[in-house]
C-alpha positions as CSV (number, residue, x, y, z in Angstrom):
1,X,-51.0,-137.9,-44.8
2,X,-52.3,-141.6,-45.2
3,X,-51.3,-143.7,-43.0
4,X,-50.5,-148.0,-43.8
5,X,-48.4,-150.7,-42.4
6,X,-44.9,-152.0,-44.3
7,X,-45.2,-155.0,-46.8
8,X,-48.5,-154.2,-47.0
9,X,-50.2,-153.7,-50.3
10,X,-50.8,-150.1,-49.7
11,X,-47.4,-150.2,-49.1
12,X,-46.3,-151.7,-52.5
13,X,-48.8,-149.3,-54.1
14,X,-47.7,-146.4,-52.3
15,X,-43.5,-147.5,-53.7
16,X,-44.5,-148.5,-57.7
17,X,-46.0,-145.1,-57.7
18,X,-43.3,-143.1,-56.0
19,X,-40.7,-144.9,-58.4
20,X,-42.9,-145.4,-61.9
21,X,-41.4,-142.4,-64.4
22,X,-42.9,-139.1,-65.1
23,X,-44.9,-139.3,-68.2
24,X,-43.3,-137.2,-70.8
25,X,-45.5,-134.2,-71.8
26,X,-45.2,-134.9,-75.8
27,X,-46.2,-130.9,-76.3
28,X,-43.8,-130.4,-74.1
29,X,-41.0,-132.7,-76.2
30,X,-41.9,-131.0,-79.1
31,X,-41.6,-127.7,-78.2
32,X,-38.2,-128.5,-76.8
33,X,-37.6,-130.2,-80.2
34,X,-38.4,-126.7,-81.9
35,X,-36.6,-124.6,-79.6
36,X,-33.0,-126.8,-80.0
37,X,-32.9,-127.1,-83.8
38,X,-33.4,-122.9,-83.8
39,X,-30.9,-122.5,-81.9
40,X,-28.7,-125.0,-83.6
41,X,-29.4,-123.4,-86.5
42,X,-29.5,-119.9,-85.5
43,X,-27.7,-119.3,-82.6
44,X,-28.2,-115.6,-81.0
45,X,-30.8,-114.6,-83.4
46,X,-32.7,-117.4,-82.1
47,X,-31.2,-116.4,-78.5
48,X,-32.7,-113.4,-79.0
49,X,-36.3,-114.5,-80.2
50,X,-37.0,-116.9,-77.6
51,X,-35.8,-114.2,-75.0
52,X,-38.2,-112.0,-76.0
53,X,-41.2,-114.8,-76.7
54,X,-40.7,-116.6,-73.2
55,X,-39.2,-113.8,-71.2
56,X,-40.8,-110.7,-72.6
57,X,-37.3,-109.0,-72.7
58,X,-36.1,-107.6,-75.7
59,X,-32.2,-108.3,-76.4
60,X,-29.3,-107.9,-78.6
61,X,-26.7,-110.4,-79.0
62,X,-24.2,-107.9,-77.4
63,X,-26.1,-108.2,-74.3
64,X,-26.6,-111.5,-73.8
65,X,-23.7,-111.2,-71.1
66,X,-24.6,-109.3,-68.2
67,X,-22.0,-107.3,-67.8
68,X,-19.9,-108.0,-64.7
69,X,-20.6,-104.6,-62.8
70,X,-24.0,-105.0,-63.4
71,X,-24.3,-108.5,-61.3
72,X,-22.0,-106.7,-58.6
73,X,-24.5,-103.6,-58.5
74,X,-27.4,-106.0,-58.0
75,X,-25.7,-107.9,-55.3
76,X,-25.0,-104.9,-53.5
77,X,-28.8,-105.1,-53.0
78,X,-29.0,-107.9,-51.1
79,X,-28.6,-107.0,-47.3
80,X,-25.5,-107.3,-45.9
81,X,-26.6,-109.8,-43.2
82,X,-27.4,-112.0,-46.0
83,X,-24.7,-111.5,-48.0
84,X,-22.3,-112.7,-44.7
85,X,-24.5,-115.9,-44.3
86,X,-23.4,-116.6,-48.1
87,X,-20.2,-116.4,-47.3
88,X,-20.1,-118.2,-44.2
89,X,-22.1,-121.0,-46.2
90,X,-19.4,-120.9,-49.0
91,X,-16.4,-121.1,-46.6
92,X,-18.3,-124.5,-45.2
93,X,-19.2,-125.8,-49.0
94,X,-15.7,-125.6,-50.1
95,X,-14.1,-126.9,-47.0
96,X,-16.2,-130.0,-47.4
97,X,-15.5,-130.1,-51.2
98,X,-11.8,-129.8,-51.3
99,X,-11.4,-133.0,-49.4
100,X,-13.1,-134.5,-52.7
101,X,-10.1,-133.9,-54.5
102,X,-8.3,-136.7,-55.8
103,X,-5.0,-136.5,-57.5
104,X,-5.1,-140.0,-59.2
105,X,-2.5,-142.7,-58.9
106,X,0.5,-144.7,-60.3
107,X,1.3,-147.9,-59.9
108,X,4.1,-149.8,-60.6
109,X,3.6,-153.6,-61.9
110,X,7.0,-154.8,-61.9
111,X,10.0,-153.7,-63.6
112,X,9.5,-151.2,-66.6
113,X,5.6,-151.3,-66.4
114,X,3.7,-148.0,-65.0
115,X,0.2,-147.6,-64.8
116,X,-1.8,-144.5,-63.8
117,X,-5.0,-142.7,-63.4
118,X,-4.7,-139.1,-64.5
119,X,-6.9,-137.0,-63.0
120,X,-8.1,-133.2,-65.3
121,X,-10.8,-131.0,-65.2
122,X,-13.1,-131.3,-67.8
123,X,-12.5,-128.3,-70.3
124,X,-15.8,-126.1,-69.8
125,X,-19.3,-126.2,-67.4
126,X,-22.6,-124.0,-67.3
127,X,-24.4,-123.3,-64.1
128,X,-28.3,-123.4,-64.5
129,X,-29.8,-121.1,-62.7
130,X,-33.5,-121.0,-62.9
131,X,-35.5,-118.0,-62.7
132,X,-38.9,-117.2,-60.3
133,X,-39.5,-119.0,-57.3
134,X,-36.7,-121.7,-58.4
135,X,-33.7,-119.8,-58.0
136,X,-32.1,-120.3,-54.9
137,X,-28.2,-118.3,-54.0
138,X,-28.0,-121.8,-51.8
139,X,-27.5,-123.8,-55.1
140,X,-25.5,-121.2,-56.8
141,X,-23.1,-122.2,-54.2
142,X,-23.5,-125.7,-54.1
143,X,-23.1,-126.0,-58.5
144,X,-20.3,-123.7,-58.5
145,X,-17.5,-124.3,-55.5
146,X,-16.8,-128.2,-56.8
147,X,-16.6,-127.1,-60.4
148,X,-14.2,-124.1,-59.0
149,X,-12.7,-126.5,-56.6
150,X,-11.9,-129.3,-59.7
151,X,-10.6,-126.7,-61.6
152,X,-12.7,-126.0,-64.3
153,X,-10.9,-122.8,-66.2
154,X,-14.2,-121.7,-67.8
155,X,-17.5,-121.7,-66.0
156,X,-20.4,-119.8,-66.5
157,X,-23.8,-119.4,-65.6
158,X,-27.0,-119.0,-67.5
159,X,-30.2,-118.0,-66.2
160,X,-33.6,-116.0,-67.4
161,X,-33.2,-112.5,-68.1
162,X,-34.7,-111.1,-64.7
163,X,-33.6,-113.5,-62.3
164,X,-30.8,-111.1,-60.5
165,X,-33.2,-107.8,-60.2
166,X,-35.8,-110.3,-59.0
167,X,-33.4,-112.2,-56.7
168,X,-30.4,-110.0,-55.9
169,X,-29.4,-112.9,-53.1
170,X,-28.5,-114.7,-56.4
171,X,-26.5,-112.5,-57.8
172,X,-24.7,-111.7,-54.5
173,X,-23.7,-115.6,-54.4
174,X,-22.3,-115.4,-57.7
175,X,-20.3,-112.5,-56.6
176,X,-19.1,-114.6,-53.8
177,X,-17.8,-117.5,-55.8
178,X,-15.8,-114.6,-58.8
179,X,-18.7,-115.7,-61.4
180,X,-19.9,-111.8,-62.0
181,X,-17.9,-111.9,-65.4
182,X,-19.3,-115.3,-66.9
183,X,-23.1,-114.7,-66.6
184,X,-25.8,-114.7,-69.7
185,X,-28.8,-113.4,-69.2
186,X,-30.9,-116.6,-70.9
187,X,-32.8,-119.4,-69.2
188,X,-35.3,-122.1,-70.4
189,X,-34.2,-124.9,-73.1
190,X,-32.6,-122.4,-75.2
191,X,-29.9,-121.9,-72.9
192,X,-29.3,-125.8,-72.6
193,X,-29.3,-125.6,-76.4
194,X,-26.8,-122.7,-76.4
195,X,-24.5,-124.5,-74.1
196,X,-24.2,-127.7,-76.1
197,X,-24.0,-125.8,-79.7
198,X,-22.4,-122.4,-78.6
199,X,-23.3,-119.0,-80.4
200,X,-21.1,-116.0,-81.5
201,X,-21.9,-114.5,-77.7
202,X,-22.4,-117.6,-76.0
203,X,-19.9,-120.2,-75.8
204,X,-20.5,-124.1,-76.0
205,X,-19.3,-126.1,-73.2
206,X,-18.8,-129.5,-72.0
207,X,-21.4,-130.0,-69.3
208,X,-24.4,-128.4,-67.8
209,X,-25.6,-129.0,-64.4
210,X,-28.2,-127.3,-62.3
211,X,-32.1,-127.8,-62.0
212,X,-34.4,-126.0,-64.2
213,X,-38.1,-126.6,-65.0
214,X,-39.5,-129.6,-67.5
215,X,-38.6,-127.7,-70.9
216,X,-34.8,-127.4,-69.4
217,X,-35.1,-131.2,-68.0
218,X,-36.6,-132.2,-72.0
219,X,-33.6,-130.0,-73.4
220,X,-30.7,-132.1,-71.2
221,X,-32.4,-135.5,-71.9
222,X,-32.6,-134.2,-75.7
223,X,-28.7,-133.3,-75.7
224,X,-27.2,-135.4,-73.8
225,X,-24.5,-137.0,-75.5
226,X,-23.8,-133.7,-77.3
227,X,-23.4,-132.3,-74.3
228,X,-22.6,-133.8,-70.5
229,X,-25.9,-133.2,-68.4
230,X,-26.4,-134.1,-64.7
231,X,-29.1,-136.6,-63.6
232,X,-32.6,-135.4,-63.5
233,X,-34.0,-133.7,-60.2
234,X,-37.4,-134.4,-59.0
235,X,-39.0,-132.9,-56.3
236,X,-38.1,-132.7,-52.7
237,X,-38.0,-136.0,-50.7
238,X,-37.3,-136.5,-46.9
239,X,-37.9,-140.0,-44.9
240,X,-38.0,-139.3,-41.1
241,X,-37.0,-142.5,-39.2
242,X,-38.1,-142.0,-35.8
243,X,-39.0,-143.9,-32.6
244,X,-40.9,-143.4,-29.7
245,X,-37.8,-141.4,-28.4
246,X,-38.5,-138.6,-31.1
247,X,-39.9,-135.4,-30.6
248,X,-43.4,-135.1,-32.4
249,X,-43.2,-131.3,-33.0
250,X,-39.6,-131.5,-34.2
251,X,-40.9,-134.4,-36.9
252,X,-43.6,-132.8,-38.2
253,X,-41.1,-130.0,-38.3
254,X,-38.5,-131.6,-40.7
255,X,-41.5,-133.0,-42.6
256,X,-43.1,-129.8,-43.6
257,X,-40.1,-128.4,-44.5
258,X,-39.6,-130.0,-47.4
259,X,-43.3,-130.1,-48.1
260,X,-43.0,-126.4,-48.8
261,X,-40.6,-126.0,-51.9
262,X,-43.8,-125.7,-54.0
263,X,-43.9,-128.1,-56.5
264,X,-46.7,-130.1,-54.8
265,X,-45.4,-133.4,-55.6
266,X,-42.6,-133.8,-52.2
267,X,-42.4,-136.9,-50.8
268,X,-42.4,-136.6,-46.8
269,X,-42.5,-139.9,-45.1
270,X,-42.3,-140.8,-41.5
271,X,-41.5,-144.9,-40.6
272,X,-41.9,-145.6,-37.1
273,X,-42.8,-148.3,-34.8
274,X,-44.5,-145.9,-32.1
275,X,-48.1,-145.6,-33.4
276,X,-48.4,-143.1,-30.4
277,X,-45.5,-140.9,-32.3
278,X,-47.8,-141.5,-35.4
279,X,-50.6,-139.8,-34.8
280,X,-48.8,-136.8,-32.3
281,X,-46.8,-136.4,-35.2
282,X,-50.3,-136.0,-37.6
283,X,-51.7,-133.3,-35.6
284,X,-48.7,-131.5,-35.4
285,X,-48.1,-131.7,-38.9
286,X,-51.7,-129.9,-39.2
287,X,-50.4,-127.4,-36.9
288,X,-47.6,-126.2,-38.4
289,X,-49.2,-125.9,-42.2
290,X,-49.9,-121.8,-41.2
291,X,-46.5,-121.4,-40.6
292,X,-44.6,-122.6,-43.9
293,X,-44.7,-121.4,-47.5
294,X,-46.5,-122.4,-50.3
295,X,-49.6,-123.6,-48.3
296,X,-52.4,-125.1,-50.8
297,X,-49.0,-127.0,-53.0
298,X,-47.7,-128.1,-49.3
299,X,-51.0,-129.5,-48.6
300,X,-51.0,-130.8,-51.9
301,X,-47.6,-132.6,-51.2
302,X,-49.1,-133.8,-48.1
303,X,-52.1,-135.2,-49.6
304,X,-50.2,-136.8,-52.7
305,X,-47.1,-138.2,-51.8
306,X,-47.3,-137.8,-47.8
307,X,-47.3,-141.3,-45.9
308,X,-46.9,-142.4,-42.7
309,X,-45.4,-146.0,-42.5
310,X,-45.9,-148.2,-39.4
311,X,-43.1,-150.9,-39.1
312,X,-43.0,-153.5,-36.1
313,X,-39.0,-151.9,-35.2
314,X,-36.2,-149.2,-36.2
315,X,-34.4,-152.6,-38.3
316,X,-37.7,-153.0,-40.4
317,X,-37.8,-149.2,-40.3
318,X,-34.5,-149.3,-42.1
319,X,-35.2,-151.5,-44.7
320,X,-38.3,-149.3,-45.4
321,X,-36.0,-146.4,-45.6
322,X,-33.5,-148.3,-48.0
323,X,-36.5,-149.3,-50.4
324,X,-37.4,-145.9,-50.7
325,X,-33.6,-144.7,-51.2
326,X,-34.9,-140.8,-50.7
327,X,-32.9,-138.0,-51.3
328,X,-32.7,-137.5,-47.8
329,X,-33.4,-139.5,-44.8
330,X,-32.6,-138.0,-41.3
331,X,-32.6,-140.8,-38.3
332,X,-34.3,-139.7,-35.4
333,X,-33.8,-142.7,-32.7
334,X,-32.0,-144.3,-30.0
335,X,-28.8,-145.0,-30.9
336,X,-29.2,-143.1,-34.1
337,X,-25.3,-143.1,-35.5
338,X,-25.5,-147.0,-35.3
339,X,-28.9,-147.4,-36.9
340,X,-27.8,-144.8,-39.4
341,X,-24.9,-147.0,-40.9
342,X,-27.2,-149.2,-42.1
343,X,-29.3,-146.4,-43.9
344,X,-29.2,-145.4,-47.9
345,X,-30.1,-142.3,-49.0
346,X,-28.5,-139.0,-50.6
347,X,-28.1,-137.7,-47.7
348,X,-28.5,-139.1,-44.3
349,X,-28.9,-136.6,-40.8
350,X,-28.2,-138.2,-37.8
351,X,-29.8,-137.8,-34.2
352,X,-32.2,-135.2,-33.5
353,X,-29.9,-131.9,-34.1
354,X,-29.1,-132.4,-38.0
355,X,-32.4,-131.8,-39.6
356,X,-32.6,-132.2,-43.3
357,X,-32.9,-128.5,-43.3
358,X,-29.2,-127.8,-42.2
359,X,-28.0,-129.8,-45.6
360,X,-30.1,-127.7,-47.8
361,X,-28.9,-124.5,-46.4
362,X,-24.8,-125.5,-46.6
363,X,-23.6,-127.1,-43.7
364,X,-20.4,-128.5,-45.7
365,X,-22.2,-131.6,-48.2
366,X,-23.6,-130.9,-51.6
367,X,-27.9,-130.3,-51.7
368,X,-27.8,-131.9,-55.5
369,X,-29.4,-135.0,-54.3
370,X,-30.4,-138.2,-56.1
371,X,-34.2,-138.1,-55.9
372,X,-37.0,-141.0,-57.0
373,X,-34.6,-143.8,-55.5
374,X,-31.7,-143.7,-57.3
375,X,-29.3,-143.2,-54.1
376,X,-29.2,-146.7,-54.9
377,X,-26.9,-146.3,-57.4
378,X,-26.2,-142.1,-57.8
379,X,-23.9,-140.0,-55.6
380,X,-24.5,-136.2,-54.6
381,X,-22.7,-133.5,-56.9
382,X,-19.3,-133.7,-56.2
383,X,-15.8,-132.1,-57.8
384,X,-15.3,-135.7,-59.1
385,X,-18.4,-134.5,-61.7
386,X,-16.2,-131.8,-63.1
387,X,-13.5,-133.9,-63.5
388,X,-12.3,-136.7,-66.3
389,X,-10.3,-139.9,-65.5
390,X,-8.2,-141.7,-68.1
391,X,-5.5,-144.4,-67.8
392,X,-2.2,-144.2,-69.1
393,X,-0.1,-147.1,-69.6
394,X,3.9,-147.0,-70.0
395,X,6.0,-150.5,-70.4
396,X,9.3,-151.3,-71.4
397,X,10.2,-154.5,-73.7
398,X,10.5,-157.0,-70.6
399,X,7.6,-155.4,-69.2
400,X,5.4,-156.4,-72.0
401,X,7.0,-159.7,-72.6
402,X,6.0,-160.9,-69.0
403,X,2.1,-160.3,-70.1
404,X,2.3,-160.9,-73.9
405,X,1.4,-165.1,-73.9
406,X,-1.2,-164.5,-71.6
407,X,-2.7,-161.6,-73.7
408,X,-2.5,-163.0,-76.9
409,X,-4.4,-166.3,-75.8
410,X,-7.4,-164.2,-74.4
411,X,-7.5,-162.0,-77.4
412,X,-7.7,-165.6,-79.8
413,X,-10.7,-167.0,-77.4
414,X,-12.2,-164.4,-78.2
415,X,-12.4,-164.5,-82.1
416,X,-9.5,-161.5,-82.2
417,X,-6.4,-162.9,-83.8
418,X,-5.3,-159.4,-84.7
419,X,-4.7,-157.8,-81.5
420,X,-2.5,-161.1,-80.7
421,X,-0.5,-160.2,-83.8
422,X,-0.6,-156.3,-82.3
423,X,1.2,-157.4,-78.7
424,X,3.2,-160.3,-80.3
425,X,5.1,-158.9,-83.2
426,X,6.7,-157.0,-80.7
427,X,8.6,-160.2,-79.0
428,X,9.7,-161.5,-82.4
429,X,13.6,-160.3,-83.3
């Protein structure tokens, strides 16, 4: 992990990196290109192609649902102990979820005038669900309880053809959220495709959501606007605040736990004012690499995007946090909850006790993060993404004669004599 003081120009180097965009594989954009207009134009048969090109498993287009006692046999083969911590983790997910839930609002302005926000589930959703070392029960969870929760009335799930005998765990949380019956059995940008333009076996929908690997990030960019997509995931990120007060061991703890996911491009940062912290923190960090997953990608991640950032307090340690805006930052110092307040990130863990871990593994709040800084400006996944807002507007006669003068001399500043006419015809006798 390199090591450089805040406002520095190592600094600034180290935060234009971490924020410049991923370059865009142009293979890769073309490939994607290929893949979407065969599906568009020839739905399961191209399902069934791809299947067996990528996949090496041979389909037909009746079996591109998995059939729902199939995904219950396969969960039966997860053990039992983990198939209670699911449901433990679920119960916790959707108690935190269901307070997202948000009926709308009227309001009355005056006499005969009634305003509203109407509140629906959108119509449709897919879960992504990658395949290989990407597919985690833990997000199953976390994609599927706020859609369930907003009341989506169709929801399904599409993942690579072996990801539930690889990964029983995975199909034992889809068991666990009643998704066993809406599950086909095809992953990579062809099941993006297949969700925005729907097949004779695989229905379109309105949104997909769920991380996948570049070809499935290419495919959302590619159809968004055909279909809903959720924001793009990159890697793992964790920024550990931390004074003198912190425990070294613990740090270098959280820090290496995100290290490990594997990709080799996690962002683990510590900020601190204690230089002593610093460096106990570095060796421990070189400690613990035997005991995590993933070891030549975590040192990888460690090398690349590791940093430890010395600032002069815990206020300019804040404001180093808030430039780097990570996905999740946990607060490790005196009088953590205040000093937290002042903290943005996805997520933020406060004191010693709520490592980043404990969010990732469904202690109540969503793990869909905003990574590469945008907790600036994005929010976790949350029902409110499975639902639609409109307004409706109800007024009686008086009603709109109280606001119709008004109106129609905004609407003629700005160059639109027509919708003056529109409100104002209605006052004359």
């Amino acid at each position: 992990m390199r090591s450089f003081r805040y406002g520095t120009p190592e600094w600034t180097r180290y935060l234009s990196a971490r924020r410049a965009p991923a370059a865009s594989s142009l293979a890769v954009e073309r490939a994607v290109a290929r893949i979407v207009e065969d599906v568009r134009r020839h739905g399961d048969a191209a399902l069934v192609r791809l299947t067996a090109r990528f996949d090496g498993v041979r389909l037909a287009p009746g079996t591109l649902r998995v059939p729902a006692r199939e995904v219950r046999r396969l969960a039966a083969q997860a053990p039992l102990s983990l198939r209670r911590a699911l449901r433990e983790m679920a119960a916790r997910v959707r108690a935190f979820h269901a307070r997202q839930r948000d009926p709308g609002f009227t309001l009355r302005l005056g006499p005969g005038a009634r305003l509203s926000e109407v509140v629906a589930p959108i119509d449709s959703a897919a879960l992504y669900v990658p395949g290989g070392a990407g597919a985690y029960p833990s997000s199953v969870l976390m994609g599927a309880i706020p859609a369930l929760l907003a009341g989506v009335p169709r929801l399904q799930v599409m993942t690579p053809p072996r990801t539930l005998i690889e990964n029983p765990a995975v199909a034992a949380a889809l068991v666990e959220v009643g998704l066993e019956g809406g599950v086909f059995r095809v992953g990579g940008a062809q099941a993006v495709a297949a969700c925005a333009f729907g097949s004779a076996h695989v229905p379109a929908v309105a949104k997909v959501v769920g991380p996948g690997n570049a070809y499935v990030a290419a495919a959302k960019r590619m159809l968004r606007g055909t279909i809903e997509v959720d924001t793009d995931a990159g890697p793992s990120e964790v920024v550990v605040l931390a004074d003198g007060s912190a425990r070294p061991e613990w740090v270098a703890a959280d820090l290496l736990a995100q290290a490990e996911h594997g990709s080799g491009d996690e962002a683990v940062v510590l900020v601190t004012p204690s230089a002593a912290l610093a460096e106990a923190v570095r060796s421990a960090v070189k400690r613990g690499l035997p005991e995590v997953a993933n070891g030549a990608r975590t040192r990888q991640a460690l090398a690349r995007r590791g940093a430890i950032v010395l600032v002069k307090d815990v206020e300019e340690g804040v404001q180093a946090a808030n430039a780097l805006a990570a996905e999740h930052t946990q607060v490790m110092t005196r009088r953590a909850e205040a000093v937290a307040a002042g903290v943005i990130a996805g997520a933020v863990f406060v004191g010693p006790w709520a490592p980043a871990a404990v969010g990732d593994y469904g202690v109540g709040p969503n793990h869909v993060l905003p990574t590469g800084g945008a907790a600036r400006s994005s929010s976790p996944l949350s029902v409110r993404d499975f639902q639609r807002r409109c307004s409706r507007v109800q007024l009686s006669a008086p009603a709109l004669r109280r606001v119709a003068a008004g109106m129609a001399t905004i609407a003629r500043a700005e160059g639109f004599p027509g919708h003056a006419r529109s409100v104002l015809l209605r006052m004359e006798p």
